[in-house]
C-alpha positions as CSV (number, residue, x, y, z in Angstrom):
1,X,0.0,0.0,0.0
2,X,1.4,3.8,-0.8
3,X,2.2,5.9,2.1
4,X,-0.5,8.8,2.0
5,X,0.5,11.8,4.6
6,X,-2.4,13.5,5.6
7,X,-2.7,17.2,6.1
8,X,-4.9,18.6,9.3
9,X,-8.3,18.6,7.3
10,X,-7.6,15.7,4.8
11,X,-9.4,12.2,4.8
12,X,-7.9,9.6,3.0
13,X,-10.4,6.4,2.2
14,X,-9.2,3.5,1.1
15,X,-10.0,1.0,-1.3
16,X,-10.6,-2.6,0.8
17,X,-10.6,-5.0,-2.3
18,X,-7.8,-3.0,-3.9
19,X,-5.9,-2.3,-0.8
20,X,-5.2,1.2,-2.4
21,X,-6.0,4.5,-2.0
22,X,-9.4,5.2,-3.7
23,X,-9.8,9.1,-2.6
24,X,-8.9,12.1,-0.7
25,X,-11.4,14.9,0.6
26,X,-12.0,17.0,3.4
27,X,-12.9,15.9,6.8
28,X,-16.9,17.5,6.0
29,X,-17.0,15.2,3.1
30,X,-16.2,12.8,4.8
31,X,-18.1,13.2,7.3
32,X,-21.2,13.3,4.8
33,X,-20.3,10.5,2.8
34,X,-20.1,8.0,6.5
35,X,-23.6,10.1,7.5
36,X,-25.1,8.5,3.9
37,X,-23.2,5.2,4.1
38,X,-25.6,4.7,7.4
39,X,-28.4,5.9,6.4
40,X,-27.8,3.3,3.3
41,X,-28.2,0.8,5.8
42,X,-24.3,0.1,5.3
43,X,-22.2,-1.2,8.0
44,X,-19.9,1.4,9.9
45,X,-17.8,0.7,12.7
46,X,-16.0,3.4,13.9
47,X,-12.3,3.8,15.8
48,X,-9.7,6.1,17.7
49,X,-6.6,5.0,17.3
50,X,-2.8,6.1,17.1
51,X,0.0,5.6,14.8
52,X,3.3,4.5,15.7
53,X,4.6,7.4,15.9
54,X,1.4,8.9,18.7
55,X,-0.7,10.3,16.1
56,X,-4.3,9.8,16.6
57,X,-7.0,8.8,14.4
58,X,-10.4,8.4,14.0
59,X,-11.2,4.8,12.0
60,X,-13.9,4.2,9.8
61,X,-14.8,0.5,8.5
62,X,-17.5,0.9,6.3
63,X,-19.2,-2.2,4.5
64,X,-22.1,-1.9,1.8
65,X,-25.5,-3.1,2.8
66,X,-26.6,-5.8,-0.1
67,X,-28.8,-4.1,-2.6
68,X,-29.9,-5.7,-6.1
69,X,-28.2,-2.7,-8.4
70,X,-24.7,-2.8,-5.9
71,X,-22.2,-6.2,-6.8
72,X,-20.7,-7.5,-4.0
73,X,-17.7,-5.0,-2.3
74,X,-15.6,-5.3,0.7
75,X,-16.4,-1.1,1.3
76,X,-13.5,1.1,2.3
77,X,-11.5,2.4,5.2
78,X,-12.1,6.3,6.0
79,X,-8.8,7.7,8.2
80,X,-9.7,10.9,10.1
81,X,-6.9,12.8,11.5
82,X,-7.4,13.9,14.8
83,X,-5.8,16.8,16.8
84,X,-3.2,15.9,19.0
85,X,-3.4,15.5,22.9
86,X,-1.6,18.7,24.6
């Protein structure tokens, strides 16, 4: 997988079946685009975590709900960046 470094206000999702990155926005998109994965009835399990280095970040798992017009997809991995503890 390429090393992505994110900027304060940057989201980075990645691609689960591709183990890539699929797409960069800011943090309000993606915070709208998890908002519509659950109200899609998808599946979203959400995270804080830290890198190795101490850096935390908000994890999103997100898993499409089975529809007839939607194949079958793994979903995608949102990354948040979080401020740092002071």
């Amino acid at each position: 997988m390429a090393t992505v470094t994110l900027t304060k206000d940057a989201v980075t999702l990645y691609d689960i079946e591709q183990n890539r990155v699929w797409d960069t926005m800011s943090a309000r998109d993606g915070e709208r685009d998890v908002r519509l994965c659950r109200e899609l009835g998808d599946t979203v399990q959400e995270y804080e975590t830290t890198d190795r280095d101490g850096n935390p970040y908000r994890i999103v798992f997100q898993i499409n709900a089975p529809m007839a017009h939607r194949g079958q997809d793994q979903g995608g991995v949102y990354v948040f960046p979080l401020p740092a503890a002071n």
